[in-house]
PyMOL CGO cylinders between C-alpha atoms (Angstrom):
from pymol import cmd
from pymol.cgo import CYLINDER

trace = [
    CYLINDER, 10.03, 13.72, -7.86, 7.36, 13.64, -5.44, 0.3, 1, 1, 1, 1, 1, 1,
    CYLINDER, 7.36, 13.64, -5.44, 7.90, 17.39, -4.04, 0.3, 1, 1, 1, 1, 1, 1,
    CYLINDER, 7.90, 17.39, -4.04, 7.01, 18.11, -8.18, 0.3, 1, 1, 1, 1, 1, 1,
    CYLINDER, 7.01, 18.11, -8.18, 3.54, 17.01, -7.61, 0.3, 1, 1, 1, 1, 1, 1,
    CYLINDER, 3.54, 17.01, -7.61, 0.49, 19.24, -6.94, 0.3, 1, 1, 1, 1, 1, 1,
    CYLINDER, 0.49, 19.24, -6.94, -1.55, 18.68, -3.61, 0.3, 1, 1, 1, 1, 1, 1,
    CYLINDER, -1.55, 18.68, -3.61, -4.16, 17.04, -5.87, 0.3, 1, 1, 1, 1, 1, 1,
    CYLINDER, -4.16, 17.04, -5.87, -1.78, 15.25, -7.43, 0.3, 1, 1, 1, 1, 1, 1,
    CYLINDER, -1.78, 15.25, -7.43, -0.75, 13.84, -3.82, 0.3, 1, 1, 1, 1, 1, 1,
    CYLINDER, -0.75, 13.84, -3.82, -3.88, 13.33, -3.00, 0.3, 1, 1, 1, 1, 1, 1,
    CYLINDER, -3.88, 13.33, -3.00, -4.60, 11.31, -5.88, 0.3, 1, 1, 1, 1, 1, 1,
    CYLINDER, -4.60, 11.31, -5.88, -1.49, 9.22, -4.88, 0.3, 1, 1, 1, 1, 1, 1,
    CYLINDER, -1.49, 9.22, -4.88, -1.93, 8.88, -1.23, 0.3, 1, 1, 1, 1, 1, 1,
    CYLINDER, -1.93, 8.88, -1.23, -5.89, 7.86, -2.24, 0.3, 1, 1, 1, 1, 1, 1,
    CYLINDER, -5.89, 7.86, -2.24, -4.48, 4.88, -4.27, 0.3, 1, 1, 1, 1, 1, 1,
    CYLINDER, -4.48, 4.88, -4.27, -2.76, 4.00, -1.41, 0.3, 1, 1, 1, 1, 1, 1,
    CYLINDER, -2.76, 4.00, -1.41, -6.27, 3.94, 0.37, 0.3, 1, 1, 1, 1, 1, 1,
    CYLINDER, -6.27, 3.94, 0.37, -7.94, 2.55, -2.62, 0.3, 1, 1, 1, 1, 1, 1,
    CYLINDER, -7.94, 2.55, -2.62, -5.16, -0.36, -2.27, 0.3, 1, 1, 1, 1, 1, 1,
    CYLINDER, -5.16, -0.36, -2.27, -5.07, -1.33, 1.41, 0.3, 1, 1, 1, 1, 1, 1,
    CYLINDER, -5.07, -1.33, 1.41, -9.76, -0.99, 1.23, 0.3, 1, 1, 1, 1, 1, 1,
    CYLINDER, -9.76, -0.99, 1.23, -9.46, -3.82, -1.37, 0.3, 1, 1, 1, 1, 1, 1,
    CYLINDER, -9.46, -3.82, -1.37, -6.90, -5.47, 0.16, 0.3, 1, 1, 1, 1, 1, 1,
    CYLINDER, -6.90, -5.47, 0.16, -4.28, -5.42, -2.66, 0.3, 1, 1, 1, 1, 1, 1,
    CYLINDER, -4.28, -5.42, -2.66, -1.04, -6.01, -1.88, 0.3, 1, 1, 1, 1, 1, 1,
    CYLINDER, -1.04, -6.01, -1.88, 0.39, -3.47, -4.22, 0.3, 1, 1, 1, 1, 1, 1,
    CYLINDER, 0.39, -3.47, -4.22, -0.85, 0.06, -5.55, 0.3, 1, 1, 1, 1, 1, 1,
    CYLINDER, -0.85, 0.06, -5.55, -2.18, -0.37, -9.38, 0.3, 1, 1, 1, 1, 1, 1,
    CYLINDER, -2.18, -0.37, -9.38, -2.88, 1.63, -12.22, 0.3, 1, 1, 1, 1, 1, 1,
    CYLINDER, -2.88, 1.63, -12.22, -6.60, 0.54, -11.52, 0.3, 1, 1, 1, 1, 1, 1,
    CYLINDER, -6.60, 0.54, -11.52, -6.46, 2.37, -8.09, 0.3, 1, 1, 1, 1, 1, 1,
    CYLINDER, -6.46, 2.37, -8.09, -4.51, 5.14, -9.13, 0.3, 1, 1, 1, 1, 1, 1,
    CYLINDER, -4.51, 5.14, -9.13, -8.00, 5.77, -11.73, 0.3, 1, 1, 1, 1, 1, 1,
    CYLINDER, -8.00, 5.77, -11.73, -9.84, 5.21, -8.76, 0.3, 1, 1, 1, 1, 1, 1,
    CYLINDER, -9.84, 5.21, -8.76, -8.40, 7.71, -6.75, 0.3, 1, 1, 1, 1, 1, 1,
    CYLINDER, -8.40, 7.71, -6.75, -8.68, 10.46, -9.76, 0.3, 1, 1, 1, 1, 1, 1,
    CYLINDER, -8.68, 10.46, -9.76, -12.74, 9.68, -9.95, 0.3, 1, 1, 1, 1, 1, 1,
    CYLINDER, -12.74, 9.68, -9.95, -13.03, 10.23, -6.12, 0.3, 1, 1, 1, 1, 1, 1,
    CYLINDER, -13.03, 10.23, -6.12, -11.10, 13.83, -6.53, 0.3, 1, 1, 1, 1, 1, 1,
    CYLINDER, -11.10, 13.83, -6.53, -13.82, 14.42, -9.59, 0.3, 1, 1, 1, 1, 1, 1,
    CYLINDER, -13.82, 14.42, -9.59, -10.74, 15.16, -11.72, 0.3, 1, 1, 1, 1, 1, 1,
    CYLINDER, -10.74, 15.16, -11.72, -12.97, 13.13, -14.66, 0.3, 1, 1, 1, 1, 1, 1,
    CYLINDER, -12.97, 13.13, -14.66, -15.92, 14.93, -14.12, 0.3, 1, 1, 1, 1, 1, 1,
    CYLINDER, -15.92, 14.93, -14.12, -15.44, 17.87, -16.63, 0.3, 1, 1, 1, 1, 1, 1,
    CYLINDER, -15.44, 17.87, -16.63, -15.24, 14.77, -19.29, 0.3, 1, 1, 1, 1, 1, 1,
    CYLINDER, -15.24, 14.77, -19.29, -18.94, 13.95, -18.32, 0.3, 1, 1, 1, 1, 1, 1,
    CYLINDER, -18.94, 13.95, -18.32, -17.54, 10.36, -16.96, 0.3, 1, 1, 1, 1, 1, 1,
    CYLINDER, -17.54, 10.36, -16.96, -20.34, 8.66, -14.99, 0.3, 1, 1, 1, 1, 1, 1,
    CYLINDER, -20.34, 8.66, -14.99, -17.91, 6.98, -11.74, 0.3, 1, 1, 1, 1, 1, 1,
    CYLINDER, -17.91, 6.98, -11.74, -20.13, 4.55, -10.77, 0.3, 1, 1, 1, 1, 1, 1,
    CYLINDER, -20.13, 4.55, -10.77, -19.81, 3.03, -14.49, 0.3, 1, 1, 1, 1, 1, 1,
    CYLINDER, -19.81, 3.03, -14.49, -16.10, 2.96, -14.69, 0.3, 1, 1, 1, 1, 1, 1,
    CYLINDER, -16.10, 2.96, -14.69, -15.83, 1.08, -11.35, 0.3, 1, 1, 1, 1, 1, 1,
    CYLINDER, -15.83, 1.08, -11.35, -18.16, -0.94, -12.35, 0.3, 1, 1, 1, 1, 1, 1,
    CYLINDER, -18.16, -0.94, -12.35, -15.95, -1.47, -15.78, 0.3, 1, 1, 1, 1, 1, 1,
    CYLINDER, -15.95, -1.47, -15.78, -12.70, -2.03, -13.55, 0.3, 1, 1, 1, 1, 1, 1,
    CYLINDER, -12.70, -2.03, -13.55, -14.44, -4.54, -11.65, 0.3, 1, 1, 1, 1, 1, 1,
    CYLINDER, -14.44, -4.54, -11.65, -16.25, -6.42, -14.54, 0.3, 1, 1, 1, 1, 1, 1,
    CYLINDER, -16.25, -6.42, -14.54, -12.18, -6.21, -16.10, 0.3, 1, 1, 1, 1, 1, 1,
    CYLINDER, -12.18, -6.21, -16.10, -11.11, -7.62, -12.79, 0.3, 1, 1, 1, 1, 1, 1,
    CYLINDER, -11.11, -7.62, -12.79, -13.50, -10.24, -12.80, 0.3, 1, 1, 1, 1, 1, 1,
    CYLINDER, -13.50, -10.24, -12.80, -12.27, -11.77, -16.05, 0.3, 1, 1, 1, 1, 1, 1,
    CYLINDER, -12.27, -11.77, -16.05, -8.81, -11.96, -14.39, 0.3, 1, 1, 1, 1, 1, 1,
    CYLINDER, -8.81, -11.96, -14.39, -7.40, -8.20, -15.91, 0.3, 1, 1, 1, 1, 1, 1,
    CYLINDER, -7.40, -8.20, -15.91, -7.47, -9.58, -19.14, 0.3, 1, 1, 1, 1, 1, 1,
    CYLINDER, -7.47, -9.58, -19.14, -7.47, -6.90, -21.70, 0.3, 1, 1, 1, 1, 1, 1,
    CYLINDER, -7.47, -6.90, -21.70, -9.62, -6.89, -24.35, 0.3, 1, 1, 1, 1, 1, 1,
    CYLINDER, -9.62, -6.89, -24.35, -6.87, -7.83, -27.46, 0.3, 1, 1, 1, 1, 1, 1,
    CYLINDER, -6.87, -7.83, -27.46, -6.09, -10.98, -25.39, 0.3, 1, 1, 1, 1, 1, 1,
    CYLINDER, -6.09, -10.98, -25.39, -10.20, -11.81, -24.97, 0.3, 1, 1, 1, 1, 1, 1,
    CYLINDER, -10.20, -11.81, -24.97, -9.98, -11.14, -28.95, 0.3, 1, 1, 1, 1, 1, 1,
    CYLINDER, -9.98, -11.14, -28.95, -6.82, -13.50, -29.66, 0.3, 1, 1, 1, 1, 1, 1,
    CYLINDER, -6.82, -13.50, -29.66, -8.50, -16.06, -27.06, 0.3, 1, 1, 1, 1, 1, 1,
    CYLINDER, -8.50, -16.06, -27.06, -11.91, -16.17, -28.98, 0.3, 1, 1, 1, 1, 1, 1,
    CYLINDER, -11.91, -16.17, -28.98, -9.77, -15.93, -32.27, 0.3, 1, 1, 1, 1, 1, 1,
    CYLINDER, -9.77, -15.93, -32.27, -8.37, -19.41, -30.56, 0.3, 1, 1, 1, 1, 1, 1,
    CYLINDER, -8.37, -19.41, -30.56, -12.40, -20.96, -30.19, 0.3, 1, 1, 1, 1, 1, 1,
    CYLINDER, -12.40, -20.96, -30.19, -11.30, -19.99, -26.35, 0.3, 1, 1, 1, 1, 1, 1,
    CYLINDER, -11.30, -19.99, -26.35, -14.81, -18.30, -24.79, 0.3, 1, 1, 1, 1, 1, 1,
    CYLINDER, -14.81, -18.30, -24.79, -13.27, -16.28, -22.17, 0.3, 1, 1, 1, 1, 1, 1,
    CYLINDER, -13.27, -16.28, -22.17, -17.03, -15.82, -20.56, 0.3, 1, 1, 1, 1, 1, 1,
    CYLINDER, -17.03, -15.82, -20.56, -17.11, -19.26, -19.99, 0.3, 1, 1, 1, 1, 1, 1,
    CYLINDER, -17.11, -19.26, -19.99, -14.33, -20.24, -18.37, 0.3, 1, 1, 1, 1, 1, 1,
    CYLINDER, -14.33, -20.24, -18.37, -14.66, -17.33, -16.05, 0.3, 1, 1, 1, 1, 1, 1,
    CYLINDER, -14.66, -17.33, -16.05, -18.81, -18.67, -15.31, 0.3, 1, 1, 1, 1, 1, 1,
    CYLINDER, -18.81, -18.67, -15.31, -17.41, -22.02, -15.02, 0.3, 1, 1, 1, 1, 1, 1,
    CYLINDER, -17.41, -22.02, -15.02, -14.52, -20.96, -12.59, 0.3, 1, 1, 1, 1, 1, 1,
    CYLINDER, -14.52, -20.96, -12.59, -17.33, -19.05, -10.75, 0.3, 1, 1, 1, 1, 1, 1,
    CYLINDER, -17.33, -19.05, -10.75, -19.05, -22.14, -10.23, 0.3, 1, 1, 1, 1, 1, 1,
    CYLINDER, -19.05, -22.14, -10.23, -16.61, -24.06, -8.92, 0.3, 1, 1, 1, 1, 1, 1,
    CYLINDER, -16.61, -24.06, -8.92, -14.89, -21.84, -6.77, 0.3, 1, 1, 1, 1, 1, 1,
    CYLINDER, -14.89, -21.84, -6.77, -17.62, -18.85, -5.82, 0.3, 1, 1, 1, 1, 1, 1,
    CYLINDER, -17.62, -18.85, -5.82, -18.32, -15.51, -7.81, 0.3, 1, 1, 1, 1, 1, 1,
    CYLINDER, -18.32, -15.51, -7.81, -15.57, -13.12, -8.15, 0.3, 1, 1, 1, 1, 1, 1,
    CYLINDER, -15.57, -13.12, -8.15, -13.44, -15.67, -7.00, 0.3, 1, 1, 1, 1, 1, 1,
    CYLINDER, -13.44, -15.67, -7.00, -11.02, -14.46, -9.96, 0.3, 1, 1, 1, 1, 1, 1,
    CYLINDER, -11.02, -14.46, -9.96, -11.22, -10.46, -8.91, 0.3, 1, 1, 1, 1, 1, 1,
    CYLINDER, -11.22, -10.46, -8.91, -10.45, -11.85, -5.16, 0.3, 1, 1, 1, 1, 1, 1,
    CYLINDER, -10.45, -11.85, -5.16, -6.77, -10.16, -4.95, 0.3, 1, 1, 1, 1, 1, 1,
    CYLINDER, -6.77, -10.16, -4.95, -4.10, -12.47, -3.72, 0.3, 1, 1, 1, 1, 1, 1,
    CYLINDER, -4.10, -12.47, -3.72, -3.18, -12.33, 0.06, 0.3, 1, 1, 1, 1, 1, 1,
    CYLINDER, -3.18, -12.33, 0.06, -0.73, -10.21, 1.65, 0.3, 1, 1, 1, 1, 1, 1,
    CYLINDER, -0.73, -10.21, 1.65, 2.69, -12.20, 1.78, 0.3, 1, 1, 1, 1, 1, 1,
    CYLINDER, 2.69, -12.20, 1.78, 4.63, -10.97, 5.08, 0.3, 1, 1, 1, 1, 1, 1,
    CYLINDER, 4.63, -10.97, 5.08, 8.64, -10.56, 3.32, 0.3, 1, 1, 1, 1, 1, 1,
    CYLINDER, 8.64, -10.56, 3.32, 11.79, -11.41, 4.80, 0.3, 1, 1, 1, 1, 1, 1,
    CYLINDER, 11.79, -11.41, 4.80, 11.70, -7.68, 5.56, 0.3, 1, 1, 1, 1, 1, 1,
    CYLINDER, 11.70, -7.68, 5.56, 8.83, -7.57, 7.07, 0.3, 1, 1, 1, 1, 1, 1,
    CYLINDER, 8.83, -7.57, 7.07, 9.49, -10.91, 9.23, 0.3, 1, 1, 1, 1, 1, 1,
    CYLINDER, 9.49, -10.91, 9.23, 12.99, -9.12, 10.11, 0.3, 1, 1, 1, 1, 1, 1,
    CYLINDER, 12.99, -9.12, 10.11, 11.51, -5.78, 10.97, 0.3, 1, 1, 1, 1, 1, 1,
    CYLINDER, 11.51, -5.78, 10.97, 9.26, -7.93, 13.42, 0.3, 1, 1, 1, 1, 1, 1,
    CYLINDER, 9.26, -7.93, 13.42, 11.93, -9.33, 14.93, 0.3, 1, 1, 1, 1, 1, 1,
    CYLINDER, 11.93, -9.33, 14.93, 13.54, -7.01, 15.73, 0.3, 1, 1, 1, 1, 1, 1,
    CYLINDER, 13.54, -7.01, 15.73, 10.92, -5.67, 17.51, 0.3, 1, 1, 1, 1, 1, 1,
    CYLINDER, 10.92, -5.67, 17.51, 10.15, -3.09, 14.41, 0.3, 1, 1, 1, 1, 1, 1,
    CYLINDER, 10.15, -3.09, 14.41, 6.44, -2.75, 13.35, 0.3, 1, 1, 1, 1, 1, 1,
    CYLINDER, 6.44, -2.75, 13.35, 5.53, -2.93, 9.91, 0.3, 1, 1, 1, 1, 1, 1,
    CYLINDER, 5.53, -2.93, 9.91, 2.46, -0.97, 10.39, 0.3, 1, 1, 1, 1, 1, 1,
    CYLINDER, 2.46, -0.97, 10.39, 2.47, 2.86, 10.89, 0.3, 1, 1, 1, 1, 1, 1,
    CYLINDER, 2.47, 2.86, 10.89, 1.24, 3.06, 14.80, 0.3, 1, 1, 1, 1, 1, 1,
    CYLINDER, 1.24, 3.06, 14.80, -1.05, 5.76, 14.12, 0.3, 1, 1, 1, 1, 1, 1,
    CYLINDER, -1.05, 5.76, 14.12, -3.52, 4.27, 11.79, 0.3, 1, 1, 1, 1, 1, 1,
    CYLINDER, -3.52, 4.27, 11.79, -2.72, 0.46, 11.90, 0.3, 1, 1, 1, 1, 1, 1,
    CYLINDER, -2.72, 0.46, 11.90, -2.53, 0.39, 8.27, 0.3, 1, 1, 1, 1, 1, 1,
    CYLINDER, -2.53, 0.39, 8.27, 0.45, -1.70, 6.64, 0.3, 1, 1, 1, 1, 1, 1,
    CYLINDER, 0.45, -1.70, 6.64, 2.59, -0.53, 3.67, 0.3, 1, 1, 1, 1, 1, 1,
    CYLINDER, 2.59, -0.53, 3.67, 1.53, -1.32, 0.54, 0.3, 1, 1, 1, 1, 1, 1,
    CYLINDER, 1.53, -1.32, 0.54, 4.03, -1.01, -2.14, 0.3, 1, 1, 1, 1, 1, 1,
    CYLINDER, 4.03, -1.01, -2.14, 3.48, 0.48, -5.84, 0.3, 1, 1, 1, 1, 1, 1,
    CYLINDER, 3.48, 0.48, -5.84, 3.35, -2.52, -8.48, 0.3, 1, 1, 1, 1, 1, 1,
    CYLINDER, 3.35, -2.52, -8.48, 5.31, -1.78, -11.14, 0.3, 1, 1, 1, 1, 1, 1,
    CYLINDER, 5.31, -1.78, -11.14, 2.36, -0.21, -13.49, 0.3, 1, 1, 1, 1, 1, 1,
    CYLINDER, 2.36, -0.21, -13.49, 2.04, 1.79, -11.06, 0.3, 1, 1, 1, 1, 1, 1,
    CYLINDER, 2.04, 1.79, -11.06, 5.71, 2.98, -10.82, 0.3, 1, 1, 1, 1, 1, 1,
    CYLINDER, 5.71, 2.98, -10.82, 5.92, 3.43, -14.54, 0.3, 1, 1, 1, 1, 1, 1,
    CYLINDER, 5.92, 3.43, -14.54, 2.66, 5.62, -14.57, 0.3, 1, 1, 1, 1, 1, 1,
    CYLINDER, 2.66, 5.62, -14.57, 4.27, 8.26, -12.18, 0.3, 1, 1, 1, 1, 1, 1,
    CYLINDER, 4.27, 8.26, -12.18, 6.94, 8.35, -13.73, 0.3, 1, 1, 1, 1, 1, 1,
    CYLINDER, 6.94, 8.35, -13.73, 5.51, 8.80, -17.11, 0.3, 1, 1, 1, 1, 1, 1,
    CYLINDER, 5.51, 8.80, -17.11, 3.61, 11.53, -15.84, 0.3, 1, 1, 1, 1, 1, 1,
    CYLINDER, 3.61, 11.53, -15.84, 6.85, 13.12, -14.96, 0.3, 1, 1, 1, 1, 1, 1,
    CYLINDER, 6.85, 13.12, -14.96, 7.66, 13.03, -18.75, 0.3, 1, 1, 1, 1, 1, 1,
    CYLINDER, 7.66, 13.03, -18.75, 4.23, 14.75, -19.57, 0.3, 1, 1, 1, 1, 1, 1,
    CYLINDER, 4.23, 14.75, -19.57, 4.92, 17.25, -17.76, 0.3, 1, 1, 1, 1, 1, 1,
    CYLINDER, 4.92, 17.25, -17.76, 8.21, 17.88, -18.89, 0.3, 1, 1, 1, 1, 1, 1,
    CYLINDER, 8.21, 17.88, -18.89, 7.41, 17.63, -22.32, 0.3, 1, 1, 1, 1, 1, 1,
    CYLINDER, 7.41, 17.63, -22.32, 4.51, 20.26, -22.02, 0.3, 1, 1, 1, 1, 1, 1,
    CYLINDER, 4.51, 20.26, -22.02, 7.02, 22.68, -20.21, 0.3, 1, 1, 1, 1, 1, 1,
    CYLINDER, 7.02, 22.68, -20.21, 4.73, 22.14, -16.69, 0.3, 1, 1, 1, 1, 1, 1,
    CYLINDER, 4.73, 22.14, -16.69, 6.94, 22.99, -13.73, 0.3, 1, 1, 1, 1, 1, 1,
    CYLINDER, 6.94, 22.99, -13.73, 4.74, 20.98, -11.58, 0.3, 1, 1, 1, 1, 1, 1,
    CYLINDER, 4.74, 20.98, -11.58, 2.88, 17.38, -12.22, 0.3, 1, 1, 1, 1, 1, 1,
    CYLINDER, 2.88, 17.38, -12.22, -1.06, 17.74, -11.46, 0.3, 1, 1, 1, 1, 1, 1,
    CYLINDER, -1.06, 17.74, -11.46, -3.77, 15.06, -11.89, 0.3, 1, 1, 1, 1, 1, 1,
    CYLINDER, -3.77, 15.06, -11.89, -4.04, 15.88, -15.87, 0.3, 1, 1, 1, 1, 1, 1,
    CYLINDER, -4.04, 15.88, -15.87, -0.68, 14.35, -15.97, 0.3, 1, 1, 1, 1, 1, 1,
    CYLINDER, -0.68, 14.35, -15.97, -1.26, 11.17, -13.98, 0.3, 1, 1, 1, 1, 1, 1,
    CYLINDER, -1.26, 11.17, -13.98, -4.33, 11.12, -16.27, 0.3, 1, 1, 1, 1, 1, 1,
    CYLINDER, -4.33, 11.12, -16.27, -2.54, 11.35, -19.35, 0.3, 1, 1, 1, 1, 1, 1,
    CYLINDER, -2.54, 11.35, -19.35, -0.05, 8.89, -18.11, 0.3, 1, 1, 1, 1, 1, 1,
    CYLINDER, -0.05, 8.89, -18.11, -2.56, 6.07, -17.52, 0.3, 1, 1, 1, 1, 1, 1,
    CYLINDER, -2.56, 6.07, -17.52, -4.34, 6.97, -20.88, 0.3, 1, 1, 1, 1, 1, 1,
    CYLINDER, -4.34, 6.97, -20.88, -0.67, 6.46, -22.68, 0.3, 1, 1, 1, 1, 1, 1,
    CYLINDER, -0.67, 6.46, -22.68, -0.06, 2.92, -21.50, 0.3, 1, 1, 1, 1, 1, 1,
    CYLINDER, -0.06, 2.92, -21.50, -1.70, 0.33, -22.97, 0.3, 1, 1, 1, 1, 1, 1,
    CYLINDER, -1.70, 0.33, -22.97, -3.82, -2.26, -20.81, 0.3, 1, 1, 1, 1, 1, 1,
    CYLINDER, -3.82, -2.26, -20.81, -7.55, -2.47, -18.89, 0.3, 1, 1, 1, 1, 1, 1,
    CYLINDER, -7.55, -2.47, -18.89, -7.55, 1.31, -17.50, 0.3, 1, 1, 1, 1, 1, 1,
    CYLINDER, -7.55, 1.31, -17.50, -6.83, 2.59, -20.67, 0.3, 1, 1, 1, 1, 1, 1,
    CYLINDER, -6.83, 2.59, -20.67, -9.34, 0.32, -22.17, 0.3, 1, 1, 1, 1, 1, 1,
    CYLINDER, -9.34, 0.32, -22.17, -12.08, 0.62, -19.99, 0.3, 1, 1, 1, 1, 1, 1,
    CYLINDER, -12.08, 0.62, -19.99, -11.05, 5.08, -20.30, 0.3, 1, 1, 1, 1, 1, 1,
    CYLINDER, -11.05, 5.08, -20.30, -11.73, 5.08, -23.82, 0.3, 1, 1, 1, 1, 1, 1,
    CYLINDER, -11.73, 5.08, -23.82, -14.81, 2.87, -23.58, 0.3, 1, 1, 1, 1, 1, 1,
    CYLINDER, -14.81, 2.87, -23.58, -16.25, 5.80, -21.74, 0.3, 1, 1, 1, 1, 1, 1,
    CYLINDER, -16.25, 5.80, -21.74, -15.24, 8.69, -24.41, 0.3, 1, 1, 1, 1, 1, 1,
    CYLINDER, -15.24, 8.69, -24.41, -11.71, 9.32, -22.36, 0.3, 1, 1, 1, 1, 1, 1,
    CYLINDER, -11.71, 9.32, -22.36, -8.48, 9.56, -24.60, 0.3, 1, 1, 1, 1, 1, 1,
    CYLINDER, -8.48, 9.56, -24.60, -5.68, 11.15, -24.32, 0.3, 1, 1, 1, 1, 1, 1,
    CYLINDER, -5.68, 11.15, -24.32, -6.58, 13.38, -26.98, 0.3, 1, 1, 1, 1, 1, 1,
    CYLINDER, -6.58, 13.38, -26.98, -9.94, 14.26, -25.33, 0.3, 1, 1, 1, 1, 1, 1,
    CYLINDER, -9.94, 14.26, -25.33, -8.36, 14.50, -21.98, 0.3, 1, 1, 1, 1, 1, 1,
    CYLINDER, -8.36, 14.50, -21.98, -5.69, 16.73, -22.65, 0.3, 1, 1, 1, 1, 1, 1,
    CYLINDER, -5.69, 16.73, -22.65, -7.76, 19.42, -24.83, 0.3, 1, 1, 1, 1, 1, 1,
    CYLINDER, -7.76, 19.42, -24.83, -10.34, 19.54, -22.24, 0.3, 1, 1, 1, 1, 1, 1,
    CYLINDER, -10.34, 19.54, -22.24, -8.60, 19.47, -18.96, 0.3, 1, 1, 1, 1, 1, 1,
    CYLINDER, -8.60, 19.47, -18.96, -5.78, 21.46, -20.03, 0.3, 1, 1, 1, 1, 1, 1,
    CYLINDER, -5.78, 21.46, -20.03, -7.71, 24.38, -20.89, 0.3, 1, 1, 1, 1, 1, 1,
]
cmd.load_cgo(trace, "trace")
């Protein structure tokens, strides 16, 4: 599928993968797959201000990725979602809840190592970080866009439209900012 995908559209991949391993992730998410397409600019003809949507995925992270239906059905419950995160904050530091959870070596990894196999690419030092299944499901929805549209190739519009079709925080924090599907695809496509 991959040899299908424009050079942004690699780009915009392999920059996830960046996005990922800065933060410290241990997988590739949806989040830094949207991260990736506002450092190629591929938002800009939508008027999308960057620094606001990062600052949107961060303020989503913060609260634990908690989308804004289950903040609703929470407060629906008496449940202040605001709180609870101040209160963990307290405790346990600010943005303790955004902190993403340490690397985990695998039995694959541990094997590779022992057998004298590195698990980092020698050139750069960097480790593998795998695609979380979000992530997965995004590239390969994008794969349906363009086949439904009759695209012989998958660009960033279709990564875009992807992540705009699944529900959850990216989607959210998108259409927050005047990004739908709708709006993408009638403005990028032309």
């Amino acid at each position: 599928m991959f040899e299908r995908f424009t050079r942004d559209a690699r780009s915009t991949v392999t920059g996830a993968v960046t996005e990922a391993r800065r933060s410290g992730a241990a997988t590739v998410t949806e989040e830094h797959l949207l991260l990736s397409l506002l450092a190629l600019g591929t938002l800009d003809p939508l008027g999308v201000d960057r620094t606001a949507v990062a600052a949107d995925l961060t303020a989503a992270r913060r609260r634990g990725g908690m989308s804004r239906a289950d903040e609703e059905a929470l407060a629906g419950l008496g449940i202040d979602l605001t709180e609870i995160v101040s209160r963990i904050e307290e405790t346990h530091g600010e943005g303790v809840l955004a902190t993403p959870a340490p690397r985990r070596r695998t039995l694959g990894a541990s094997l590779r190592s022992a057998l004298g196999r590195a698990d980092t690419d020698d050139r750069t030092g960097s480790h593998h970080v795998p695609f979380a299944e979000g992530s997965k499901k995004v590239l390969e929805q994008s794969l349906r866009i363009a086949l439904g549209r009759k695209d012989n190739h998958i660009g960033t519009l279709h990564l875009l439209l992807a992540l705009l079709s699944r529900p959850g925080t990216v989607a959210e924090v998108l259409s927050d900012h005047g990004v739908t599907y709708n709006t993408a695809e009638t403005t990028l496509a032309a």
